[in-house]
TIGUTOR-674375 format. One record per residue (C-alpha): x, y, z; residue number from 1; residue in three letters. Coordinates in steps of 0.2 Angstrom, whole numbers. Layout:
BEGIN
[[X Y Z] NUM 'ALA'];
...
END
This chain:
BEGIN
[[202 -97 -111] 1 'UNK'];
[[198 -93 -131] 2 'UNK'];
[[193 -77 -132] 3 'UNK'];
[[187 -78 -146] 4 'UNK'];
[[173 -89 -145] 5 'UNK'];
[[168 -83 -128] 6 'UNK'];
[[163 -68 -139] 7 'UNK'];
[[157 -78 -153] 8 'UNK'];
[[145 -88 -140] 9 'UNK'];
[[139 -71 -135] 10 'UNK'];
[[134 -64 -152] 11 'UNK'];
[[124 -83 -157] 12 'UNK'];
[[116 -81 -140] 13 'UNK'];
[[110 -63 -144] 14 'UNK'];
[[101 -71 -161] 15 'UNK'];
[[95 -87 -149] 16 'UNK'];
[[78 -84 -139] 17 'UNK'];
[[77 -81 -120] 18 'UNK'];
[[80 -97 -115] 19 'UNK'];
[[93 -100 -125] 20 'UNK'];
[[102 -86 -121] 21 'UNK'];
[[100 -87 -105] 22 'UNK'];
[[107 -105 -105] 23 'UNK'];
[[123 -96 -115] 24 'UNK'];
[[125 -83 -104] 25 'UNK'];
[[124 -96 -86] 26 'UNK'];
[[136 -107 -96] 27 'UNK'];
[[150 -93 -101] 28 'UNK'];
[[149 -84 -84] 29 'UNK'];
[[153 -100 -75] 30 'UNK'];
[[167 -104 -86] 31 'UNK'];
[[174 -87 -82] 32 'UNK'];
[[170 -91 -64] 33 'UNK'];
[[180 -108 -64] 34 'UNK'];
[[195 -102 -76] 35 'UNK'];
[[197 -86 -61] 36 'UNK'];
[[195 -73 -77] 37 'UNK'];
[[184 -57 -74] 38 'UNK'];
[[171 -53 -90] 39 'UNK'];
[[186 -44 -105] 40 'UNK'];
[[171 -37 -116] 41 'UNK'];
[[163 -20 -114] 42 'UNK'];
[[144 -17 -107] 43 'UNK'];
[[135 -6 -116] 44 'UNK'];
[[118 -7 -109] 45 'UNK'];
[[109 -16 -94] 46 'UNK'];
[[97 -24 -101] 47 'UNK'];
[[93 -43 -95] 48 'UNK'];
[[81 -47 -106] 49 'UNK'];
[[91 -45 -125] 50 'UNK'];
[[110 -40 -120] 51 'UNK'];
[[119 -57 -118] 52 'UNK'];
[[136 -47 -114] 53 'UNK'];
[[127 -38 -100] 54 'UNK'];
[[117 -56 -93] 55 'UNK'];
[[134 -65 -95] 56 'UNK'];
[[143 -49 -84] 57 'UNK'];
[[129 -49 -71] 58 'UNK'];
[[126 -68 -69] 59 'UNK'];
[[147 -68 -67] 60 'UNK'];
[[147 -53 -51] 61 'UNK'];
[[131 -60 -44] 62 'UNK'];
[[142 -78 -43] 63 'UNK'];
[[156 -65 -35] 64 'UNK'];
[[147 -58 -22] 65 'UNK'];
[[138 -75 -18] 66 'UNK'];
[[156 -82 -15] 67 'UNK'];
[[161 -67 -5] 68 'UNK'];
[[148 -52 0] 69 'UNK'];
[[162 -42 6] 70 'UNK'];
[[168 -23 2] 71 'UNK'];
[[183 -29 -7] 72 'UNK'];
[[171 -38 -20] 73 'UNK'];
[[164 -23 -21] 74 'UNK'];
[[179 -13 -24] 75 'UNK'];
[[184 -24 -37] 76 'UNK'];
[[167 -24 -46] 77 'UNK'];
[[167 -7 -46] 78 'UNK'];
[[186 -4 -53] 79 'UNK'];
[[182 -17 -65] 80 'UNK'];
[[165 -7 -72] 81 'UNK'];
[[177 8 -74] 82 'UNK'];
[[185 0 -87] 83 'UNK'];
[[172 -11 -96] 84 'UNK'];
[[154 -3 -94] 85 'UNK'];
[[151 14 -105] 86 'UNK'];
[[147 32 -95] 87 'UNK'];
[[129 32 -103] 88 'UNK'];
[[126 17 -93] 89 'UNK'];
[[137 15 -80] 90 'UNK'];
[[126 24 -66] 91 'UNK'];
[[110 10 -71] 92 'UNK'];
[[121 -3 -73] 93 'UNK'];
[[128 1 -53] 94 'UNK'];
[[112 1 -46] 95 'UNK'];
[[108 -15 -56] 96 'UNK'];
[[124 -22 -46] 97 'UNK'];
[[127 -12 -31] 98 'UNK'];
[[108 -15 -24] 99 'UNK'];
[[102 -29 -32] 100 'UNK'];
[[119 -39 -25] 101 'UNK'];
[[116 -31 -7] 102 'UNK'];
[[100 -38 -7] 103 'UNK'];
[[105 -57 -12] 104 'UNK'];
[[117 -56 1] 105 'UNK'];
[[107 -46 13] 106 'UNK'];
[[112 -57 28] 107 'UNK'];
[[131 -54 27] 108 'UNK'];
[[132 -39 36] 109 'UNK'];
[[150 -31 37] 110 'UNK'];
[[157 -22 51] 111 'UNK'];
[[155 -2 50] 112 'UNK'];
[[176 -1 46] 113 'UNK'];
[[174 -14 32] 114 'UNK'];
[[176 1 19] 115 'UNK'];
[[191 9 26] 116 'UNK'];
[[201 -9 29] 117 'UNK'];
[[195 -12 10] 118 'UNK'];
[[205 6 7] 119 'UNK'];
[[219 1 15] 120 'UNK'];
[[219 -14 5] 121 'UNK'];
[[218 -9 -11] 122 'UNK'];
[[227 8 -7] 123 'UNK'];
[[218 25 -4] 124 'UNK'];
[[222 33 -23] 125 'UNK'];
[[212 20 -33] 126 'UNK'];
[[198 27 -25] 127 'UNK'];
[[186 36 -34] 128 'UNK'];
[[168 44 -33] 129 'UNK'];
[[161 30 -41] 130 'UNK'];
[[170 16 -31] 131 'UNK'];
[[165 24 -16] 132 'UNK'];
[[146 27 -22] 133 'UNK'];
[[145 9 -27] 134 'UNK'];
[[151 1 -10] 135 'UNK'];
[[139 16 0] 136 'UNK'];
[[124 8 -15] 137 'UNK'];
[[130 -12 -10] 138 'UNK'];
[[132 -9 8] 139 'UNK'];
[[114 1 10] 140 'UNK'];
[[107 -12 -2] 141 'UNK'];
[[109 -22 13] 142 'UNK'];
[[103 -13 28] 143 'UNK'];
[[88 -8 14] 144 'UNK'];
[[85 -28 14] 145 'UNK'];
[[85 -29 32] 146 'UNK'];
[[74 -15 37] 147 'UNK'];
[[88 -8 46] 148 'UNK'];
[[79 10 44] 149 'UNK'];
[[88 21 57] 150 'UNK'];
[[106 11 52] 151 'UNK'];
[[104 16 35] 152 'UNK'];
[[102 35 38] 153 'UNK'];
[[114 35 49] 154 'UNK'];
[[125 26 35] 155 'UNK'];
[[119 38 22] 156 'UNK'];
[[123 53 30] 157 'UNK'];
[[138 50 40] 158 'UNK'];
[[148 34 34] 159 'UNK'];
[[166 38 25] 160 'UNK'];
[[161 28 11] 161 'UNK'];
[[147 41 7] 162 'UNK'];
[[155 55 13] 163 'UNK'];
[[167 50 -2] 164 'UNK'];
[[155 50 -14] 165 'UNK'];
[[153 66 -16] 166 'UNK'];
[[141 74 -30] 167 'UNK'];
[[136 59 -34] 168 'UNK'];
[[126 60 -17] 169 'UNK'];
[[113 69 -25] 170 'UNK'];
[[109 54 -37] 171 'UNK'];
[[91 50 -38] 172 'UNK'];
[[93 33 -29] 173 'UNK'];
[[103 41 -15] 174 'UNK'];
[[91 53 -11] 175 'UNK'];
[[77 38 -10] 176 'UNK'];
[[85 29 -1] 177 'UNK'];
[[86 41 11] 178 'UNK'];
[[66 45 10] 179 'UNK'];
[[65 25 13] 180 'UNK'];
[[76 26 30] 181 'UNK'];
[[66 40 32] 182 'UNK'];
[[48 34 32] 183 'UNK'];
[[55 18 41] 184 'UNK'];
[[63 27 57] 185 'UNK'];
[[51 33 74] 186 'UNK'];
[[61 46 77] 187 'UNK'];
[[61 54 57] 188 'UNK'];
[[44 64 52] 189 'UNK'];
[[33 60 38] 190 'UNK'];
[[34 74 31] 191 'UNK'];
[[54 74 28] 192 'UNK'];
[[53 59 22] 193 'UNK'];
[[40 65 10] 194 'UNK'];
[[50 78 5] 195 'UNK'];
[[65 69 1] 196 'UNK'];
[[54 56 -9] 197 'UNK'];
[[47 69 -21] 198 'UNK'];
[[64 77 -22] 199 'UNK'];
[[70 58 -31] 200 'UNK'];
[[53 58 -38] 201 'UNK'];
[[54 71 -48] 202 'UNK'];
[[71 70 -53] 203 'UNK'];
[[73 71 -71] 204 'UNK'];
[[86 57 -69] 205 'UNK'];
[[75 45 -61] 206 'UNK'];
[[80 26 -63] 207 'UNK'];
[[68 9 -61] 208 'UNK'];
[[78 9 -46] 209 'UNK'];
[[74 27 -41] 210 'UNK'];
[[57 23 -43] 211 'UNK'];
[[57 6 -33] 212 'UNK'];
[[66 11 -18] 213 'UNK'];
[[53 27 -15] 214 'UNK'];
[[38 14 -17] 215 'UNK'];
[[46 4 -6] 216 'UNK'];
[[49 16 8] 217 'UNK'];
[[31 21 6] 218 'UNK'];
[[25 0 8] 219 'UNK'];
[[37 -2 22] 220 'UNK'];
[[36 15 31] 221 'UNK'];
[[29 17 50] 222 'UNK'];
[[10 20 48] 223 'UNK'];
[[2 36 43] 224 'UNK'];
[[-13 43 38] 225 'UNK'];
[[-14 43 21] 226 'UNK'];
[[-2 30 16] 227 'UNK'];
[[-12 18 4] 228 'UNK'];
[[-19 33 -5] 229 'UNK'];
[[0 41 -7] 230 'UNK'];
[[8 22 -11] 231 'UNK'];
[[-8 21 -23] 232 'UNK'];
[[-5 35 -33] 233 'UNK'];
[[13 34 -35] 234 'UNK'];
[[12 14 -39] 235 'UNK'];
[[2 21 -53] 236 'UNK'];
[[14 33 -63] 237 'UNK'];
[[26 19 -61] 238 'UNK'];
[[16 3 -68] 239 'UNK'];
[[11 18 -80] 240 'UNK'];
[[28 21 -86] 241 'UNK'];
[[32 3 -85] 242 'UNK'];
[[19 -6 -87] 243 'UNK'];
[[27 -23 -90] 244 'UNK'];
[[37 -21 -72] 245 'UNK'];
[[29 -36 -61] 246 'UNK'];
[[36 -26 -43] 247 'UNK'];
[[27 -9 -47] 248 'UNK'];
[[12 -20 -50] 249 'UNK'];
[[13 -28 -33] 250 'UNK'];
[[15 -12 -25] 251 'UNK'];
[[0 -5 -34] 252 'UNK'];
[[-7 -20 -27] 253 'UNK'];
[[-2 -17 -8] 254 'UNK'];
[[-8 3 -11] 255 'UNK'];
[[-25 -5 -17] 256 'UNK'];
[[-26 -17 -3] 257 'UNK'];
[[-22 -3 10] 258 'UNK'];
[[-35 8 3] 259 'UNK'];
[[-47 -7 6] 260 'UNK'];
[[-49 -9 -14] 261 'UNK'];
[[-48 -27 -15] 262 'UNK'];
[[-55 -34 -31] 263 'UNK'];
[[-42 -21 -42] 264 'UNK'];
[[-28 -26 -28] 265 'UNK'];
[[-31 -44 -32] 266 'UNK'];
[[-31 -41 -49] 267 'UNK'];
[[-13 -31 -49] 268 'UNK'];
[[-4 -43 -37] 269 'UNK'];
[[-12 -60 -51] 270 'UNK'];
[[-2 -49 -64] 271 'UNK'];
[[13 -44 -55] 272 'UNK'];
[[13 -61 -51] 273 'UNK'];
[[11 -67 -69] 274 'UNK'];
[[22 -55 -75] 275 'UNK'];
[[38 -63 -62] 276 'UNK'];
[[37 -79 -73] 277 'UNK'];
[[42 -70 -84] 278 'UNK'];
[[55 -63 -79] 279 'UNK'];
[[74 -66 -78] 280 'UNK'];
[[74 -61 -61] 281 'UNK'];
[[87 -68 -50] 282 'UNK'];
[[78 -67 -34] 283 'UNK'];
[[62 -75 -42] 284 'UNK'];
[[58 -90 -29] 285 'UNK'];
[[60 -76 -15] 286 'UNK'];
[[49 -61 -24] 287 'UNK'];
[[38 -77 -30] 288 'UNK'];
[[33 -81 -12] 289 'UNK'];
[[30 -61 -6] 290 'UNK'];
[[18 -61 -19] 291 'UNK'];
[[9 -74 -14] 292 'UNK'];
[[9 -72 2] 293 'UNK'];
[[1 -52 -1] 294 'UNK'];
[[-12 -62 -12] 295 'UNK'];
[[-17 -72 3] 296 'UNK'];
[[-19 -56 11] 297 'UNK'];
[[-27 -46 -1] 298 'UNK'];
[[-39 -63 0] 299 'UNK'];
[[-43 -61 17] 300 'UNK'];
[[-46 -43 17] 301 'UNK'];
[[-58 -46 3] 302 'UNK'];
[[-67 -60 14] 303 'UNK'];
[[-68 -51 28] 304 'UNK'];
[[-75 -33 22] 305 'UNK'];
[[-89 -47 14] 306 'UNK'];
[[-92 -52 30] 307 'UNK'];
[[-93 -36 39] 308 'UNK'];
[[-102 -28 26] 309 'UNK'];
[[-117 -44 27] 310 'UNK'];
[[-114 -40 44] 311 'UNK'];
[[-118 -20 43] 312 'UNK'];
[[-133 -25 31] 313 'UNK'];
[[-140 -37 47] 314 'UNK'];
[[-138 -23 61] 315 'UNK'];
[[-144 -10 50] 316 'UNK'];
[[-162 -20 46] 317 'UNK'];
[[-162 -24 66] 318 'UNK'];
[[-160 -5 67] 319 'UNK'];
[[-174 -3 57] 320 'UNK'];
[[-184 -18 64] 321 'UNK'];
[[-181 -10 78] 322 'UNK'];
[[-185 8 75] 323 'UNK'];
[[-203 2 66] 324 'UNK'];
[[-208 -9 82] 325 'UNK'];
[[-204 6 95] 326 'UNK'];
[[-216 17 81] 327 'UNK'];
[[-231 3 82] 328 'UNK'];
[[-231 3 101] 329 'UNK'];
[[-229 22 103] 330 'UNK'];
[[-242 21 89] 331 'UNK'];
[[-252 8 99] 332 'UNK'];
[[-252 17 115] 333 'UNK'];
[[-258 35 106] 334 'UNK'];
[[-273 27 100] 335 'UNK'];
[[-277 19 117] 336 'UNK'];
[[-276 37 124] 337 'UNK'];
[[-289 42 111] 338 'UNK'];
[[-300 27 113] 339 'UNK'];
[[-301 30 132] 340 'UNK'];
[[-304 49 127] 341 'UNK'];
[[-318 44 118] 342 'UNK'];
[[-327 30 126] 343 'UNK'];
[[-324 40 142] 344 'UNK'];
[[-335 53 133] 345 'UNK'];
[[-348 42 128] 346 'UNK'];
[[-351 35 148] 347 'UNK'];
[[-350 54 155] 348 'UNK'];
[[-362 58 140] 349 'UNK'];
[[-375 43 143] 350 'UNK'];
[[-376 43 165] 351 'UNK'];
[[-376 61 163] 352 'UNK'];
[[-391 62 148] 353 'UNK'];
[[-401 44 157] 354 'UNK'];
[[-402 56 174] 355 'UNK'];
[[-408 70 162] 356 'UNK'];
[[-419 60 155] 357 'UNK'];
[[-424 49 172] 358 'UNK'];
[[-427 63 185] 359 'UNK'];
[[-427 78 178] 360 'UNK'];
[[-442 89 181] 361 'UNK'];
[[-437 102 167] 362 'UNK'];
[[-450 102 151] 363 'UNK'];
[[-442 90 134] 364 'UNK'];
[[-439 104 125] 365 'UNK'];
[[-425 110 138] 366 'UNK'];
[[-422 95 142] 367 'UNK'];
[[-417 90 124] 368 'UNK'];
[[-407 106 123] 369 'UNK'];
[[-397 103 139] 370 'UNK'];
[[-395 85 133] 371 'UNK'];
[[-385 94 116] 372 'UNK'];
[[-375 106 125] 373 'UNK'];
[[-370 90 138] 374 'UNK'];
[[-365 81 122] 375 'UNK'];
[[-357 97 113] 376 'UNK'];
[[-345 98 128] 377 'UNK'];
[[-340 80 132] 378 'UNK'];
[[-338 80 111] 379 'UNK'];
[[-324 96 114] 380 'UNK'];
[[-316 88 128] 381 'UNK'];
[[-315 72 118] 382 'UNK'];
[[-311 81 102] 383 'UNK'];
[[-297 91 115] 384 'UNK'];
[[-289 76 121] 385 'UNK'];
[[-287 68 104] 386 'UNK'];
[[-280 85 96] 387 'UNK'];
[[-269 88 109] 388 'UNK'];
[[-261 70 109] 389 'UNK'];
[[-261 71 89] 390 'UNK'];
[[-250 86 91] 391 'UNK'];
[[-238 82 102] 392 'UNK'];
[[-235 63 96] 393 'UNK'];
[[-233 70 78] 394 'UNK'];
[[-220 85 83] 395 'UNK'];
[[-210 71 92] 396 'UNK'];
[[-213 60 76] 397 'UNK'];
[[-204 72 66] 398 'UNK'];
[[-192 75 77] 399 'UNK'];
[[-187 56 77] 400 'UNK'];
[[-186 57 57] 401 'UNK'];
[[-178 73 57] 402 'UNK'];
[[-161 67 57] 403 'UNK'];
[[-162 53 43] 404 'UNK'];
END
């Protein structure tokens, strides 16, 4: 193979616009592919939007691993970034690899002894901190896809291939992947996990990566209370710090829809979803449908909190329906009590005054003044009657309003 216009292909498609360049970049990776040649030019960066030496690298090694998701692959990707892909960017440019390649090839699970037959292999003095961190990244890439929560803290903490690691164990992404198996597990607590997520969190070295893996442990963790809120606020900083990232935008979105905030979660996922066009994404028909289907849930939730809040509106004017016609008939039946009172009053008042007035013997003047006092005291006792039940209905009226 020439070279030389490999690398003259690679600076045009640097010029060229995205398309272009990604067409470039597909074409040259699988001639390497086809002539059995790994990638022969430095990586400087790991960018896969503008940097066609880094497209055409990482389209080459995803076609590796597609063709054989083993350690030894990753072995041999990780020797070959030793010599190729700058310090300054080698740590981004492994978790670009390491995860992003254990999550394409998230179904071809290796044995547990699949790093030490690789060492065997390749021989135990080529390998170094950084081959080993990159196989412990590929391999929990995997177990991350899978949801393998208890298997990936295990592997974490007591695999060879991460003992081997080292210092590069207190990476960022190491220690967030380790929050994610933790909020996953039953038998880890919250509030490790929670620990171990604002350890990466805060890390001044945080990657994109860093940050995806702790929102995804958050999303995917066994339910607490709290968790919308918590998932809501960190999906914040992170579309705030990257604000054209299409996967913070659909966590925002699942933070929103937890929290029951469906209008500005359906708004996030339409632009997370908007953005994934967009985007050189590899895994775009897989992410595309994760998406949607959130959308359609984010949907449902908004249709249903409609309906149960029409339904709320209903039951609470029954309630007041309800309340107003048990106040009429207490009404109702408070007057009836005053009206018998009173009429009552009037009866004993007229029998009593007509045999007064009939057969009485007594002269009209006392007559006339026992007739008064007769009606002065049926009066109090109607006047009595009708006090009393005023009172005691209108102490238990504001008893029954008290409360609201």
């Amino acid at each position: 193979m020439n070279t030389a216009r490999v690398i003259a292909r690679l600076d045009e498609a640097r010029a060229a616009g995205s398309r272009t360049r990604a067409r470039i970049c597909d074409e040259t990776a699988a001639e390497l592919l086809a002539a059995g040649i790994t990638p022969f030019f430095e990586i400087s960066s790991a960018d896969l939007r503008t940097d066609p030496y880094f497209m055409c690298a990482d389209r080459y090694w995803r076609g590796r691993f597609q063709e054989q998701p083993t350690a030894r692959t990753a072995f041999e990707c990780a020797r070959w970034m030793s010599d190729h892909v700058r310090d300054e960017s080698w740590g981004v440019v492994a978790e670009q690899w390491a995860l992003g390649n254990g999550f394409l090839n998230r179904a071809g699970m290796e044995a547990e002894d699949a790093f030490a037959e690789a060492v065997r292999e390749i021989g135990p003095d080529t390998v170094t901190e950084r081959i080993a961190y990159f196989f412990t990244l590929f391999h929990a890439g995997k177990l991350r896809a899978n949801f393998c929560f208890d298997e990936l803290h295990a592997f974490l903490t007591f695999s060879p291939s991460s003992v081997a690691a080292g210092s590069l164990r207190k990476e960022p992404v190491f220690v967030a992947l380790q929050s994610f198996a933790a909020f996953g597990s039953r038998t880890l607590t919250v509030t490790y996990a929670s620990e171990l997520l604002e350890q990466a969190w805060s890390a001044a070295g945080r990657t994109r990566h860093t940050t995806d893996v702790c929102l995804n442990g958050i999303a995917f963790a066994a339910p607490f209370e709290g968790q919308g809120d918590l998932l809501r606020r960190y999906a914040e900083e992170a579309v705030e710090a990257h604000p054209d990232d299409h996967m913070f935008h659909a966590r925002l979105a699942t933070g929103l829809h937890m929290c029951s905030r469906h209008d500005a979660a359906l708004e996030s996922i339409d632009t997370a979803l908007a953005l994934l066009a967009a985007s050189p994404t590899a895994s775009l028909d897989t992410l595309q449908n994760q998406y949607l289907t959130k959308r359609d849930a984010i949907q449902e939730g908004r249709l249903r909190a409609l309906r149960d809040a029409e339904q709320r509106i209903r039951w609470e004017q029954q309630a007041e329906a309800n309340a107003q016609l048990e106040r009429s008939l207490h009404t109702s039946s408070v007057r009836a009590v005053e009206v018998v009172a009173v009429f009552t009053a009037a009866i004993a008042f007229a029998v009593g005054s007509l045999q007064v007035t009939l057969t009485g013997k007594l002269p009209l003047s006392d007559r006339l003044w026992l007739l008064a006092a007769q009606g002065a005291g049926l009066a109090l006792f109607a006047l009595l009657i009708v006090g009393g039940t005023w009172l005691i209905t209108r102490t238990h009226h504001q008893q029954d309003r008290g409360p609201r």
